[in-house]
N, C-alpha and C positions, 0 to 999 in steps of 0.2 A: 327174544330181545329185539325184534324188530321193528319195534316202538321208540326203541334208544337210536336206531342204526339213525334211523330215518330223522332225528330230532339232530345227531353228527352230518348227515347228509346234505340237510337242508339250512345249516347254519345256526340252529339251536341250541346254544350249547350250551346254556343255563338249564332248559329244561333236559337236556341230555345229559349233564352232570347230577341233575337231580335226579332223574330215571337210574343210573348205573349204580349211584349212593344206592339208593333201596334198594335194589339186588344184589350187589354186594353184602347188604345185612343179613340175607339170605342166605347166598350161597358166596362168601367169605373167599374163597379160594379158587373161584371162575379165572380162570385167566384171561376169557374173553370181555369179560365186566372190566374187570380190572383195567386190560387192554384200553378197554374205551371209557373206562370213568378217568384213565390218566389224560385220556386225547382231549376230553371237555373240561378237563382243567386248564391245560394247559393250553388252549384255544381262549378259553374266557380269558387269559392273561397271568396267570399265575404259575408262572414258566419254574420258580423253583418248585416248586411242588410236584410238577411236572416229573422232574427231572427224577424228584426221591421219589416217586411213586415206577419210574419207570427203571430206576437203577435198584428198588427191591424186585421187582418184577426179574429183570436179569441174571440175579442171585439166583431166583428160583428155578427158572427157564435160560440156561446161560447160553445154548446152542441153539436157543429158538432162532430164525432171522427175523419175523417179524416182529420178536421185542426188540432185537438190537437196532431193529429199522426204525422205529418209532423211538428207542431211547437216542438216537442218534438226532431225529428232528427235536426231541425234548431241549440239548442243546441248542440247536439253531434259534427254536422261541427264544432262551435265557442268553440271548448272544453270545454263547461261550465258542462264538465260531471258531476259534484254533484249535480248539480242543474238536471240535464236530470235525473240522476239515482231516486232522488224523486218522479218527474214527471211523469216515466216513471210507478212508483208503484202504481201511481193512477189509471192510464190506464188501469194496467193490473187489478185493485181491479173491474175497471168499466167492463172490458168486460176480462178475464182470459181465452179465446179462441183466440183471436183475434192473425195471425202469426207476424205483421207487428209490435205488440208492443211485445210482447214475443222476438222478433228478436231483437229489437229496445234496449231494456233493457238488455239483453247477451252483445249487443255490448258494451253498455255502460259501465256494470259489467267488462267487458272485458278493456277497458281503464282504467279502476279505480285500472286495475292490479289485482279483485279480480277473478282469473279464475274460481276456482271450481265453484261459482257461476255460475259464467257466462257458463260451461258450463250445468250445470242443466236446465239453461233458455233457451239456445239453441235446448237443446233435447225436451223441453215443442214445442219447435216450428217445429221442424222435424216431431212432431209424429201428428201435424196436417199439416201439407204440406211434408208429405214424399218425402226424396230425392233434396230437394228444392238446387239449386244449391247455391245461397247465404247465405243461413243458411250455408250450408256446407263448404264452404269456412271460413265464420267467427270461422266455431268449429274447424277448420285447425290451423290460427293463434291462437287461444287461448288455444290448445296442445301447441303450440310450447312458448307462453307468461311463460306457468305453468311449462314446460318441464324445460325453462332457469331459473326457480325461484326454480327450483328440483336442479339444476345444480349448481348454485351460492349457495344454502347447503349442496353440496357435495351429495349429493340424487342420485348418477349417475343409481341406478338399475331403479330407482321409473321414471327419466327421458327419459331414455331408452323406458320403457314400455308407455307411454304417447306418445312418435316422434312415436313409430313403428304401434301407435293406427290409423295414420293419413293414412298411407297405404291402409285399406280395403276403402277409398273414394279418393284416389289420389296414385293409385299404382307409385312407386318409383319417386315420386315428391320430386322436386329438394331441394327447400329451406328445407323440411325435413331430404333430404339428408346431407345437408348441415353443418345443427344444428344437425343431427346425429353423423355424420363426426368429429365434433368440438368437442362435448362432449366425443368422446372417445379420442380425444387429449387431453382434459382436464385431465383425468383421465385413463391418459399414456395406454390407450387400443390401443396399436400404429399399431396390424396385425388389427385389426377388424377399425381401421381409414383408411387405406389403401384400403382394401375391399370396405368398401363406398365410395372413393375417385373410385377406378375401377368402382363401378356400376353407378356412375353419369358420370365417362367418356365414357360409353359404347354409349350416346347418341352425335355421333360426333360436335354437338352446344357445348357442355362441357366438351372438350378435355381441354383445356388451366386449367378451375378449377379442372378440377382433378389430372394433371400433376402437377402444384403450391401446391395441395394441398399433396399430395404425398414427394413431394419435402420437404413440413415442417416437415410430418411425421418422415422421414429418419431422419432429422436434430433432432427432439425430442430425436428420439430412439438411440443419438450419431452418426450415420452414417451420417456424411456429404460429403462424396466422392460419394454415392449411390446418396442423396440430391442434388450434382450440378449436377449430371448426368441427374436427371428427368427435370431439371428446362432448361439445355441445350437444351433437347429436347420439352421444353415449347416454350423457344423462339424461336427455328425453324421451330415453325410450324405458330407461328404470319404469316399474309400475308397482303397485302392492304387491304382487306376487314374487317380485325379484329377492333372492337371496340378499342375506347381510352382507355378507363376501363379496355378494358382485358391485350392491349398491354403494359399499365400502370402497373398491378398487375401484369403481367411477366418480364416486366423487372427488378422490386422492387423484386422479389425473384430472380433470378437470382443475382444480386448483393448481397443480402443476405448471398445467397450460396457461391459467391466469398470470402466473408469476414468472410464466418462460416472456410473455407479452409483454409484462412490466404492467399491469394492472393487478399494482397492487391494493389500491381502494376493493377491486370486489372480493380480493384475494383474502386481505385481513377480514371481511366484514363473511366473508366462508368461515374459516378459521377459525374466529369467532364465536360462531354459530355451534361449530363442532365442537368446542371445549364448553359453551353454555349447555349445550343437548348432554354433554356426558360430563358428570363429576369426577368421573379418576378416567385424560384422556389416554387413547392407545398412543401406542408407540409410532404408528404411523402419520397419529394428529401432530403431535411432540418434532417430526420430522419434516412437518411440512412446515412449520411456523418454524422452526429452526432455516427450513432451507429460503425463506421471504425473507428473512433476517439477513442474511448473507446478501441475498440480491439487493435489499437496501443498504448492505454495509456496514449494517448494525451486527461485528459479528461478537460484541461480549454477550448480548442476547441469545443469538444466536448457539453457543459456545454452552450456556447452561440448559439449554435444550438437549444437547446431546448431551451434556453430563446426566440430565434423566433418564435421557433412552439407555444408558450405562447403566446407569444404577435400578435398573430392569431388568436387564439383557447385557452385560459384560460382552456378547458375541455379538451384537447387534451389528450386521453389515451399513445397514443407514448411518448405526452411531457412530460408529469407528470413522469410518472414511470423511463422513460429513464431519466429523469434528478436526481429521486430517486439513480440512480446506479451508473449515471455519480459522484455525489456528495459521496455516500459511496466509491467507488474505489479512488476518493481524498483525504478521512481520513475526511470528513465533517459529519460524523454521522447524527449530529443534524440535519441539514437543510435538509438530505436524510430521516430521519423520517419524517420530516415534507412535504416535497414529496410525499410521499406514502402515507399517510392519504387527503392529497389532492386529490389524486388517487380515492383513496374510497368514499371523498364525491360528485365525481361525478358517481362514477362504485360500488355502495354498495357490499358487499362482493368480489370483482374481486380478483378471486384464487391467481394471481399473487402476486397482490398488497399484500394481507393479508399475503403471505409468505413470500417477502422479509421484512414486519416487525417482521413476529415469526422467522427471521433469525436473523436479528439486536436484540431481542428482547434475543433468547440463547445469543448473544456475549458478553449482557451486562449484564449479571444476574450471581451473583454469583456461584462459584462452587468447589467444592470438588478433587482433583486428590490422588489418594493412589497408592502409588508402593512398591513392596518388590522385593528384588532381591538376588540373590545366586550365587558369581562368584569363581572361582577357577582358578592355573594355576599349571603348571610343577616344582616350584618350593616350593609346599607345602602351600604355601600360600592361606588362604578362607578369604571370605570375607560374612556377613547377611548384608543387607540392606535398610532398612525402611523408604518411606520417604512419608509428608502430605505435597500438596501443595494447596493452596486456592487463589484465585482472589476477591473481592469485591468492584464491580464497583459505585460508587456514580452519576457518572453522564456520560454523554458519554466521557469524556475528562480525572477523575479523578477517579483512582480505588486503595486502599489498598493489598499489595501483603503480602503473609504471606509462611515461610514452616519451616517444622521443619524434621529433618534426624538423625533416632539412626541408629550406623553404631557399628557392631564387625567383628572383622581381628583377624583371630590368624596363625600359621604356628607350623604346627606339629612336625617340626624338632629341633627350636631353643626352642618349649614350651611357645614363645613369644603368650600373647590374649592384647589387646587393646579397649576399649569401648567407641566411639564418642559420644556427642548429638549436632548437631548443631541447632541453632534459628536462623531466620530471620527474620527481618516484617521491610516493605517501604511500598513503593506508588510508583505512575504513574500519569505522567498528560502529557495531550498531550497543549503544547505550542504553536503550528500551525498545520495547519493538515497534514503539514508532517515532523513535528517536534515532538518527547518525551524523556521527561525526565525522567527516571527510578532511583529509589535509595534505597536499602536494605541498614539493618543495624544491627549484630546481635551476635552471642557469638559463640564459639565453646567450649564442654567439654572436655576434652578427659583423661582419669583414665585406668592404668595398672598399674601394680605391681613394674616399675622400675619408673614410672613418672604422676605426675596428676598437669593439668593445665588449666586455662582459658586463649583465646586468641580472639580479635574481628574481626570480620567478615566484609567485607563491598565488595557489590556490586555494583558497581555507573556506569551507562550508558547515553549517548544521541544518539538515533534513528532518520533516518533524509532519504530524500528521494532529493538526489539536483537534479537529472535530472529524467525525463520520463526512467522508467524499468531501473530505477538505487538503490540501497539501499547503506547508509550505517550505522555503527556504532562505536563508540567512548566510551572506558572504564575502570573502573579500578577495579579490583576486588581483594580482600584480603582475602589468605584463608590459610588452610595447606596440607603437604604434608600428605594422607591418604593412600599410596595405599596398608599400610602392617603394623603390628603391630611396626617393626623395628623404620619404619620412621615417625611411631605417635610418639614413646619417644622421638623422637630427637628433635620435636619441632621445626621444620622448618617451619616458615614462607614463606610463598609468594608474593607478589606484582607483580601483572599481568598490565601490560598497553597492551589493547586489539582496532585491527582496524578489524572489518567484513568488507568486498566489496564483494557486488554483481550486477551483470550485466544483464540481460534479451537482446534478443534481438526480433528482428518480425521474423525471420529467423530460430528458434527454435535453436540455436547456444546458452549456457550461459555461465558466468564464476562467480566458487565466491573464493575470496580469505581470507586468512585468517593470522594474524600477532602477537604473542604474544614477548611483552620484558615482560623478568620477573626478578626480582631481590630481592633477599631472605637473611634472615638472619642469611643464614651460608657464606654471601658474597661471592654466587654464583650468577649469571646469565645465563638468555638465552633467546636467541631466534631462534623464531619457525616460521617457511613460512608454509603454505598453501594453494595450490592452485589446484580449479578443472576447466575443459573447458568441458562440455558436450555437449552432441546432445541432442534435445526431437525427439524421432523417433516417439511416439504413443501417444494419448493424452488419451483417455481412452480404457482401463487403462491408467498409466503412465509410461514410458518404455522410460526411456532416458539411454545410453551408454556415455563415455569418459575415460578421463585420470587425475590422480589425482596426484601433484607431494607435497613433502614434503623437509624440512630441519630443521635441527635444530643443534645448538653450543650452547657448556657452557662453560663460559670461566675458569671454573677449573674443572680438569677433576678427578670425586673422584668416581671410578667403584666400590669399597668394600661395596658403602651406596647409592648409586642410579643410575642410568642411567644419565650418565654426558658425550658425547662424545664430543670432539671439530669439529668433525663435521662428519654428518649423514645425508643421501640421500635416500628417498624411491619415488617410482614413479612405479604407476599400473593402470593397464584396469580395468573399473567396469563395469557391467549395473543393471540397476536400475529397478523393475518391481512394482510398487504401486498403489494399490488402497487407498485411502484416507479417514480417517473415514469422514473429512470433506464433503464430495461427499458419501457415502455411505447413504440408506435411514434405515429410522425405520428397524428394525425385518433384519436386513441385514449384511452380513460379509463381514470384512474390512482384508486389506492384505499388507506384502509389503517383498520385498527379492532382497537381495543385494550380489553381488558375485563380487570378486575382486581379482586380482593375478597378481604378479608385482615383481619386484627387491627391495630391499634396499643394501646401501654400510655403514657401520660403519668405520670409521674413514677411514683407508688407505685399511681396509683388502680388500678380495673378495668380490665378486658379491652376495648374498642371496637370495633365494626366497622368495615370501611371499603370501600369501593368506588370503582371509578376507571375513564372510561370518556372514548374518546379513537375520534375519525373525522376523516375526510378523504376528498375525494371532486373530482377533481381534473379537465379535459384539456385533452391536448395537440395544440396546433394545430398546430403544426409543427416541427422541431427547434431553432428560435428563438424559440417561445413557446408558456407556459404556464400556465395557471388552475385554482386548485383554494381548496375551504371548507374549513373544519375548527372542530371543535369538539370543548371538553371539558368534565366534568364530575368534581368529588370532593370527597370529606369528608375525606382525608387531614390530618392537623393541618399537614404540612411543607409541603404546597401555600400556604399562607398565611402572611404574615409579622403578622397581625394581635394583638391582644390575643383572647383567650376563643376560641382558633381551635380547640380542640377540638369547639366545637359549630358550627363553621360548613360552611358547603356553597359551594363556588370553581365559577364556572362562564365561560369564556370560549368567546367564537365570533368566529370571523378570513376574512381573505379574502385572497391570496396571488394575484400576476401576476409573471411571469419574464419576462423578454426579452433577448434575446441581442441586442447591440446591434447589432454587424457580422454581414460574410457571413465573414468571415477574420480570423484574427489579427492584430495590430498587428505580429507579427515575422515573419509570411511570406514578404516576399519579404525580408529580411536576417535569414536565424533564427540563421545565425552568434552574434548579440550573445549575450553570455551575461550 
């Protein structure tokens, strides 16, 4: 029969099962036929077959060990690993030398996901068949089983040292490399992913993953100009010869890259290209044009792309999470929770997945904001100012808004002090998901020496999103005139009717404009335009440039008690340089600085200069709390509500604490409520 050994030896096992069938015809009750017509069955794939062919063998032969050692692997083919892994302890109780069960039982352990074992069981097998090339292979993957279950709890030192263990038996072997590589992506080790991306490209077979992989890295580490660069040169090195796979995963970053850049022109017209080349497209096309969608904004588009990939692939890591995002960037909270835990119960801890819920998870958990601030100008006038704001969200759609502001103003000159307290407390509820409702409602104190009064306060808005990278809002707010002890005694009420518009565009172009009528009851009014058109020249940071224009008329004009002109023009150059505490990590400092310098004309006079100059300088201790200063400076006339505010100079500095009050939402574990 050594015609059959050698067709089992050499990985033939069609013709080996066909060899063992005819002898078998023959002599019927061979055990060695038998033996090995079960082995090439159950190698070609036909693991139950396997299984009966080798549990009649057992019947007959019940004390043999080599049947029980081969009905034991018969399991491990048919995955019946719990049952193999019992099996497999008998074996070793019977003969605890033996390589073929020792190995036999690692593997197993090894499936069952319990590695440490399994590599204990391993080494029991090395140390009697030193060097065995199969054993050693098996102890490969199951570094790398242990390595990824180090990784999914954040264990990155402990996984590290398990991949690099794999070296001294498979020096700079690939899929090591690989799961190397990734792990330090995981855990933003973005030079030393790089470095392993080079030492896997060094072998010209794995030019294309290392160039791809390089390419993500840049993309991690913000650099996506660097990122289409390597990915550029990904796809020019594809030739005829290159697998579909590989040509596949370079063209899939490459467009990537296009759409990490915001060219989207060459991105759609890829895209394109790939859903016209292929009539029923894959799942990875279906995910790239889903994820352009999202970077445009467009995410109901977006949204039934990955309902395809769903309805493919129910497990689909792409589908799930990207539908997670797709659905929060639409204001759909709920259902994007519910995304992401879908996520995880097919990817158990997947770093990603668990962050965008402890992301959703701060947004919706109550929290703390304290400021105080110290502003002064040229006109003697100070101002203290103390203010608590709180959020308390009930559910992802309904949250309780609270704050409360003591403010004192006095002026050294006229001997005028003034003492505010104002109250607020509303709600929030979102009406659609790109609909809300906001409404405060609350008092104002306000007590000096010539006047003490209560007056009520009310804030009322609807927030609303009509088009893709469009915002607006809709409001009416009631408050008073505070900016000086003067014009607390007067008791000037306000009535603001308020329009916000804002514009985004794909082209890094925005505009937002801004519109106050206000009408008060010293039966004055006004109204106020502004409007800005900026560039985003840098993304991270954030550094956008433009020009910002203003107006405003009262229609009586009373200069002795406040800034009343019938008509006022300012319009200046700004740029913008910010880093965002939202984008800042743990343990990290947050920034932002604003410079601006421009004209104003008040009424008919001359031309004025003006300047205006705004910092902040922040950090964050943790993702439940944060500290940052700020201060500003300007000559702007509308910064001030004062009399002769033409010639004045506005100068405040502040000091801001946040704290997230919980570790979780008040609707976690019942988020049902709506």
């Amino acid at each position: 029969m050594e015609e059959g050994f050698n067709y089992l030896e050499t990985g033939k096992y069609k013709e080996a099962e066909f060899f063992f069938k005819k002898v078998l015809k023959t002599f019927p009750k061979n055990k060695t036929a038998r033996l090995c017509y079960g082995r090439a069955v159950g190698l070609l794939g036909e693991s139950k077959k396997a299984v009966q062919l080798f549990t009649n063998l057992l019947q007959d032969y019940p004390s043999d060990f080599e049947v029980k050692l081969n009905y034991a692997e018969s399991l491990l083919w048919n995955t019946n690993f719990t049952k193999a892994k019992e099996y497999y302890k008998k074996l070793i109780k019977e003969n605890s030398t033996n390589f073929s069960a020792l190995l036999g039982y690692a593997n197993t352990l090894s499936n069952l996901k319990e590695f440490t074992n399994a590599l204990i069981y391993v080494d029991k097998a090395l140390t009697i068949l030193p060097g065995n090339q199969n054993a050693l292979v098996s102890k490969k993957y199951m570094r790398l089983g242990l390595a990824n279950e180090k990784v999914s709890n954040q264990k990155y030192d402990e996984a590290e040292r398990i991949l690099k263990e794999n070296f001294s038996s498979f020096k700079e072997d690939k899929e090591t490399l690989l799961n190397l590589a990734n792990l330090y992506l995981i855990s933003k080790q973005i030079d030393k992913a790089i470095k392993t991306y080079e030492v896997i490209g060094a072998n010209s077979e794995n030019k294309l993953t290392s160039l791809n992989g390089i390419s993500l890295a840049h993309h991690l580490n913000g650099d996506d100009k660097t990122a289409l660069s390597f990915s550029k040169k990904a796809l020019e090195s594809v030739t005829n010869t290159t697998s579909k796979t590989f040509k596949n995963q370079t063209t899939e970053r490459y467009i990537q890259a296009l759409i990490w850049n915001k060219k989207y022109a060459l991105a759609t017209a890829a895209i394109s290209k790939l859903f016209n080349d292929n009539k029923t497209p894959e799942n990875w096309m279906l995910s790239l044009r889903a994820t352009l969608h999202i970077y445009k904004s467009d995410f109901k588009k977006s949204l039934e792309d990955y309902n395809l990939i769903l309805k493919k692939d129910s497990a689909s890591f792409d589908g799930n999470l990207g539908k997670a995002n797709a659905l929060k960037a639409s204001g759909d909270f709920y259902n994007a929770y519910e995304s992401a835990e879908n996520t995880l119960a097919f990817y158990e801890n997947q770093k990603d997945a668990m962050n965008f819920i402890k992301e959703l998870d701060i947004s919706f958990t109550p929290f703390l904001e304290a400021k105080s601030s110290y502003s002064y100008d040229n006109g003697n006038n100070e101002a203290n100012v103390y203010n608590v704001n709180s959020e308390i969200p009930y559910s992802t759609k309904f949250k309780i808004l609270a704050s409360y502001q003591y403010r004192t103003t006095s002026n050294s000159v006229t001997n005028l002090k003034a003492v505010s307290n104002n109250l607020l407390v509303g709600a929030s509820y979102k009406l659609l998901n790109n609909l809300t409702l906001k409404g405060s409602l609350g008092i104002v104190s306000s007590d000096s020496e010539i006047n003490t009064y209560n007056q009520l306060l009310t804030d009322i808005s609807i927030q609303m999103k009509p088009f893709k990278l469009q915002n607006l809002k809709l409001g009416y707010k009631r408050d008073i005139q505070n900016f000086n002890a003067e014009l607390l005694d007067r008791e000037i009420v306000q009535n603001n009717l308020i329009l916000n518009y804002s514009l985004n565009t794909n082209f890094n172009v925005g505009l937002f404009t801004q519109y106050y009528y206000t009408f008060q009851s010293d039966e004055n009014t006004r109204n106020l335009l502004f409007t800005s058109l900026y560039y985003q020249i840098l993304e991270k940071p954030s550094l956008k440039g433009g020009v910002n224009y203003q107006n405003i008329s009262f229609k009586n004009q009373v200069p002795t008690i406040y800034f009343s002109p019938s008509k006022f023009n300012a319009v200046e150059l700004f740029i913008d340089l910010i880093k965002d505490e939202a984008v800042a990590k743990n343990k990290e400092w947050f920034y932002g600085l604003t410079a601006a310098t421009g004209f104003q004309f008040i009424e008919g006079g001359d031309q004025q200069s003006t300047y205006r100059v705004q910092a902040k300088l922040g950090y964050k201790f943790s993702e439940r709390s944060l500290i940052n200063i700020y201060g500003m400076q300007s000559n702007i006339a509308s910064a001030v509500a004062s009399a002769n505010a033409a010639s004045f100079t506005f100068t405040e500095l502040g000091l801001r604490f946040k704290w997230i009050l919980l570790r979780n939402p008040l609707f976690k574990k019942t988020r049902a409520i709506e």
